[in-house]
C-alpha positions as CSV (number, residue, x, y, z in Angstrom):
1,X,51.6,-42.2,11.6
2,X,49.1,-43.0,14.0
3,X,50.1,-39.7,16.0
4,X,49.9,-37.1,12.8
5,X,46.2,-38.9,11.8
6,X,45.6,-38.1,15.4
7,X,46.5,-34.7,15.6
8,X,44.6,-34.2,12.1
9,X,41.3,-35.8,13.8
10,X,42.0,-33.1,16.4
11,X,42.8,-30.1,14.3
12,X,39.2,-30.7,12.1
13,X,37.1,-31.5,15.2
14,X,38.3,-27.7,16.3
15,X,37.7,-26.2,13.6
16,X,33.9,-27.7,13.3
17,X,34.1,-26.2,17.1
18,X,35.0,-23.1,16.3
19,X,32.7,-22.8,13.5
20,X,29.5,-24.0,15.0
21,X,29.9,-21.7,18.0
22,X,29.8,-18.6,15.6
23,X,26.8,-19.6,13.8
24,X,25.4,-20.7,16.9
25,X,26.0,-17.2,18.2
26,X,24.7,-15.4,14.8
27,X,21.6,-17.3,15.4
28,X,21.3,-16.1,18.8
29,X,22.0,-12.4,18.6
30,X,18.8,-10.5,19.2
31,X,17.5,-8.0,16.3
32,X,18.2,-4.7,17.3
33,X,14.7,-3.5,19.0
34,X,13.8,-0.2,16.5
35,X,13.1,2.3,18.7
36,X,13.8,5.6,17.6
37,X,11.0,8.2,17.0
38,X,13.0,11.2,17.1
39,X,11.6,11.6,13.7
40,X,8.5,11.9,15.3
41,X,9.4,15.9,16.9
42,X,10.9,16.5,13.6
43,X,8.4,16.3,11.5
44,X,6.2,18.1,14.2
45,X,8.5,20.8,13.8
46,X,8.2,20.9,10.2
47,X,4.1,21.0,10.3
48,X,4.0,23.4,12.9
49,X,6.8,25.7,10.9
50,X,5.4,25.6,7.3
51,X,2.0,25.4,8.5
52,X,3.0,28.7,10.1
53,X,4.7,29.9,7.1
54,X,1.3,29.3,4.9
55,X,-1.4,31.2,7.3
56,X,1.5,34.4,7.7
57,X,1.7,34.8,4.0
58,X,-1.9,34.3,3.7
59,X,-2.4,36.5,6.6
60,X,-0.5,39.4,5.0
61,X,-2.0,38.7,1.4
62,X,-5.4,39.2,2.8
63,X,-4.2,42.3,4.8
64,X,-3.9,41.3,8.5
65,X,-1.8,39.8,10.4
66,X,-3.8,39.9,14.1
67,X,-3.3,36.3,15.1
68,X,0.8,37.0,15.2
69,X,1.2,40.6,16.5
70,X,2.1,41.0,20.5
71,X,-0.7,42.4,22.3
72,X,1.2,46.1,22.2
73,X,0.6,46.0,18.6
74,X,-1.2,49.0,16.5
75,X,-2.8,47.9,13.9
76,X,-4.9,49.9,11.6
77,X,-6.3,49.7,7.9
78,X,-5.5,47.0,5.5
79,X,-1.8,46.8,5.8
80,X,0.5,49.2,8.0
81,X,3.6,49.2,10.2
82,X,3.2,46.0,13.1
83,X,5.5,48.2,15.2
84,X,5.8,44.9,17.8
85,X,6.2,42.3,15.4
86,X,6.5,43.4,11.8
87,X,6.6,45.3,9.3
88,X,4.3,44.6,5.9
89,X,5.1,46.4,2.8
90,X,3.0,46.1,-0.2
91,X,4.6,47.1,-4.1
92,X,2.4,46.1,-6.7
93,X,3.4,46.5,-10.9
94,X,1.6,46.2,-13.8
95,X,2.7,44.7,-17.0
96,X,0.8,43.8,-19.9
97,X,-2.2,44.7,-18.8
98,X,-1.6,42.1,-15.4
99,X,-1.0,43.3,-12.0
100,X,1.6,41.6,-10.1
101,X,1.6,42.3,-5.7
102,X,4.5,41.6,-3.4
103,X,4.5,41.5,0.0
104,X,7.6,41.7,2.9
105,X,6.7,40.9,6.3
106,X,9.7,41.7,8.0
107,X,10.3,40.5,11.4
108,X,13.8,42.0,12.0
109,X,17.7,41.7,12.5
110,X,16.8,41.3,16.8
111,X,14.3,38.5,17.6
112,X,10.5,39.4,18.6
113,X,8.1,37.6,20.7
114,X,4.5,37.1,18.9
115,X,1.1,36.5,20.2
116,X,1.7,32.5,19.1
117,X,5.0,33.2,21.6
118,X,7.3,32.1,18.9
119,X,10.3,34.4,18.5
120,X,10.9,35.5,14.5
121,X,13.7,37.3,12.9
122,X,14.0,37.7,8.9
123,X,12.2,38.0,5.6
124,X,8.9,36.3,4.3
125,X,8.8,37.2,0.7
126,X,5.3,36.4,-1.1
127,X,3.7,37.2,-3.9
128,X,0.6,36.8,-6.7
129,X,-0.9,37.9,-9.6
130,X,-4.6,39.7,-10.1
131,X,-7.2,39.4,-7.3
132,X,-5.8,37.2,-4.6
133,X,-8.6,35.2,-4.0
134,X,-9.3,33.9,-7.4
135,X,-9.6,30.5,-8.2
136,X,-5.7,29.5,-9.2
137,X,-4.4,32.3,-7.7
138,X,-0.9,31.4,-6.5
139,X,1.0,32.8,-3.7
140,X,4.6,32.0,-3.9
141,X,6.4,32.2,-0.6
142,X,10.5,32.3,-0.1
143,X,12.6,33.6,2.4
144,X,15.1,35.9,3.8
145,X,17.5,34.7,6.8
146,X,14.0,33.8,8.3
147,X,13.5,31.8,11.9
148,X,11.5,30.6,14.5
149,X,12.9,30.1,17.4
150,X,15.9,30.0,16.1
151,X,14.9,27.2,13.4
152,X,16.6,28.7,10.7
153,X,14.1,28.1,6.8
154,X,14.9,28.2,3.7
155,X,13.1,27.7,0.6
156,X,9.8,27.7,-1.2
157,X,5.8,27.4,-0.4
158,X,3.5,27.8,-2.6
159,X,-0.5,28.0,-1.9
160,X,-3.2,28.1,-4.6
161,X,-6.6,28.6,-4.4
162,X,-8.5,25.8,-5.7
163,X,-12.7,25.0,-5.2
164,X,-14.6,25.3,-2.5
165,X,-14.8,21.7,-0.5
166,X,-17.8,21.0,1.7
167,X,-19.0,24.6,1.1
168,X,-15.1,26.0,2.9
169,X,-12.5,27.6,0.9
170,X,-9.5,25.0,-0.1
171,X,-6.4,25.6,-1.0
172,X,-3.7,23.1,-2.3
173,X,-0.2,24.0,-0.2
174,X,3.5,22.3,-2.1
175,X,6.6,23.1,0.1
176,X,9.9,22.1,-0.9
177,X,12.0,24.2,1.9
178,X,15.0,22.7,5.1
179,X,15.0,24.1,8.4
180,X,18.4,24.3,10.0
181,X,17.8,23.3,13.5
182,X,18.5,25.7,16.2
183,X,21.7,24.3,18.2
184,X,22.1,20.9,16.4
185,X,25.5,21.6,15.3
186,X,24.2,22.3,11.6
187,X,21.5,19.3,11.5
188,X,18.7,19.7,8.8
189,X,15.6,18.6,7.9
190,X,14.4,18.4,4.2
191,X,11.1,18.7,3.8
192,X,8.9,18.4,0.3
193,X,4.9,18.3,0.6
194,X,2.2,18.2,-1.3
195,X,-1.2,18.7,0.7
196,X,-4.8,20.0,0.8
197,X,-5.6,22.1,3.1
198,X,-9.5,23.3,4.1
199,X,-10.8,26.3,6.1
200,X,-13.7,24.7,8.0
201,X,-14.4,27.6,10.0
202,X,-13.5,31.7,10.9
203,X,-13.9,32.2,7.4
204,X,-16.8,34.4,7.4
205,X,-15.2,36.8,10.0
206,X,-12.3,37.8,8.6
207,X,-11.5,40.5,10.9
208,X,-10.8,38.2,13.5
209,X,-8.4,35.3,12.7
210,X,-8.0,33.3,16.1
211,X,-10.6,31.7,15.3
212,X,-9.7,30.3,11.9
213,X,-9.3,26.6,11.7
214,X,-8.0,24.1,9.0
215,X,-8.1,20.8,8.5
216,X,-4.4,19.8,6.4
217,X,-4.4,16.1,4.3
218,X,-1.3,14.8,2.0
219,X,1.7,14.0,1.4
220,X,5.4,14.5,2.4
221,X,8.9,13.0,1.9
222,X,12.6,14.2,2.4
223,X,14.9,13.7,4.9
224,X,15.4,13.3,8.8
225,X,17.6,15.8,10.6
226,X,19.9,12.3,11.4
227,X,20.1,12.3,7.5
228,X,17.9,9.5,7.3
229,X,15.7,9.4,4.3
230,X,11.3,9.3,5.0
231,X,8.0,9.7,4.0
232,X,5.2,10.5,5.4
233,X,1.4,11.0,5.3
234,X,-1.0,13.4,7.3
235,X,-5.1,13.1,7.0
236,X,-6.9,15.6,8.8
237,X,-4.4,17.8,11.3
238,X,-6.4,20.1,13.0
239,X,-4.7,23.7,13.0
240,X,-6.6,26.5,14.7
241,X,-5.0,30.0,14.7
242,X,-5.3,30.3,18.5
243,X,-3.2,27.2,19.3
244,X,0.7,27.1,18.7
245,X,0.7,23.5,17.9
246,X,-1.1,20.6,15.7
247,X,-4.9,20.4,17.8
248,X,-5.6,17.1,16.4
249,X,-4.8,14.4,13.3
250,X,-2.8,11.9,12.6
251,X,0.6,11.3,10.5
252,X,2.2,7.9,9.4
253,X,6.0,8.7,9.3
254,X,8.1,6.0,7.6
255,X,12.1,6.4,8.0
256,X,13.7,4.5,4.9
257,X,14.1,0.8,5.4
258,X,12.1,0.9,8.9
259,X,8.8,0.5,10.2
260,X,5.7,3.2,10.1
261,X,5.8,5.2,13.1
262,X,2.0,6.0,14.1
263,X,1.9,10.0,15.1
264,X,-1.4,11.2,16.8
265,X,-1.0,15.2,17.2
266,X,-3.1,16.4,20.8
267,X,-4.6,14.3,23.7
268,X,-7.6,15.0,23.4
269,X,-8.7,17.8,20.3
270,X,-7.9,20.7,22.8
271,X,-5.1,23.3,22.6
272,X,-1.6,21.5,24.1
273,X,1.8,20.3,23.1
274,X,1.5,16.9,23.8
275,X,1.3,14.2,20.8
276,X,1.9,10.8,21.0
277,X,3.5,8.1,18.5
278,X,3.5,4.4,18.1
279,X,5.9,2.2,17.1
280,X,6.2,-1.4,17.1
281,X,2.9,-1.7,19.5
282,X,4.5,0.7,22.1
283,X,3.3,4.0,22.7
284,X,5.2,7.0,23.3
285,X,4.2,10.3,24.4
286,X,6.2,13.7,23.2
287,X,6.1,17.5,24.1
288,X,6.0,19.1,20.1
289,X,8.4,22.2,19.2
């Protein structure tokens, strides 16, 4: 009797063991540090490529198209043949008394190198109603097989003309487009915006439009090219014509169920790739797309 109460004393006693030692364990298992910002070069991506998207359209609404063209280009009157680059063609229709303009900017079956240095193939399809420049005009962008860099986009942008802020011409900008990345094995990032966007200088010489800058402000949410769901908000990115990438501003990026990821876009307000992003009080420095 004495033997079985025993081996019962025994039994419980290792089974308390057993069980202690897991939640001791549990309780000693370090959080998983959250370290990732590769969200931080997609969503660079996505500025730099629908910001891109916005000025070309606008470019070719306007009739020009002399901050994209290779340096071989031949360029003359309001809209022609960009024998390097592109080709613009303008159809405009009437009906009911209201004139409606398309444009084509098409960059080709076989890639071509830019003045930005971005290599384009494809379709940008835009088009508006009445005088372009009228408060509420819209301009509704899509696309056809278009990419940069091999970044294949697809989707809508849409810019309308709103009132002048600070004395510049403002537009409000609403993309809801994905860009299939370029060797990823079919990764995709969904992108949906909602921003302001401000000319704060160039705009009284608009012959020339490398020297065209906006500031960009709002809002964006979708999904991370892991398929990880985010939002995100920009205040004051700097984009000047002559620069490839983001000059300057700042974007909180929040993956779903993690913390904020602080991007700062340039080093120091000057042309360059470099941006920077903070997480969890540690600072990381990136090279954008």
């Amino acid at each position: 009797m004495k033997t079985k109460n025993l081996l019962k004393y025994f039994m419980i006693a290792a089974v308390v063991s057993i069980i202690f030692a897991a939640c001791k364990k549990r309780e000693t298992t370090p959080t998983p540090v959250d370290s990732d910002t590769s969200g931080a070069a997609d969503n660079a991506l996505a500025e730099g490529t629908f910001n891109d998207v916005s000025n070309i359209a606008d470019q070719g609404a306007a009739g020009s198209l002399s901050s994209y063209l290779s340096a071989s280009n031949n360029y003359s009157g309001e809209r022609g043949t960009l024998t390097a680059c592109a080709i613009i063609t303008l159809d405009s229709t009437v009906s009911g008394g209201i004139t409606t303009h398309t444009i084509k900017i098409d960059f080709g079956a076989i890639p071509h190198a830019c003045l930005d240095g971005k290599i384009r193939t494809g379709i940008i399809n835009a088009s508006y109603k009445g005088y372009y420049h009228a408060l509420e005009s819209r301009l509704v962008i899509g696309f056809d097989q278009y990419s940069v860099n091999g970044n294949l986009v697809v989707g809508s942008n849409t810019i309308i003309h709103k009132n002048p802020v600070n004395g510049h011409k403002s537009d409000s900008i609403y993309v809801n487009a994905t860009i299939t990345k370029f060797n990823s094995g079919g990764a995709t990032i969904h992108w949906v915006s909602s921003r302001a966007r401000e000319w704060i200088a160039g705009d009284n010489t608009p012959s020339d439009k490398t020297d065209d800058i906006f500031s960009i402000s709002g809002n964006i949410t979708g999904t991370h090219s892991n398929g990880n769901g985010f939002s995100a908000t920009c205040d004051n990115l700097k984009i000047h014509l002559n620069c490839k990438w983001i000059e300057s501003g700042d974007l909180n990026y929040t993956p779903s169920g993690k913390s904020t990821r602080y991007i700062k876009f340039g080093t120091d307000g000057t042309c360059d790739s470099l941006a920077t992003v903070q997480l969890e009080g540690v600072t990381t420095t990136f090279i954008m797309p």
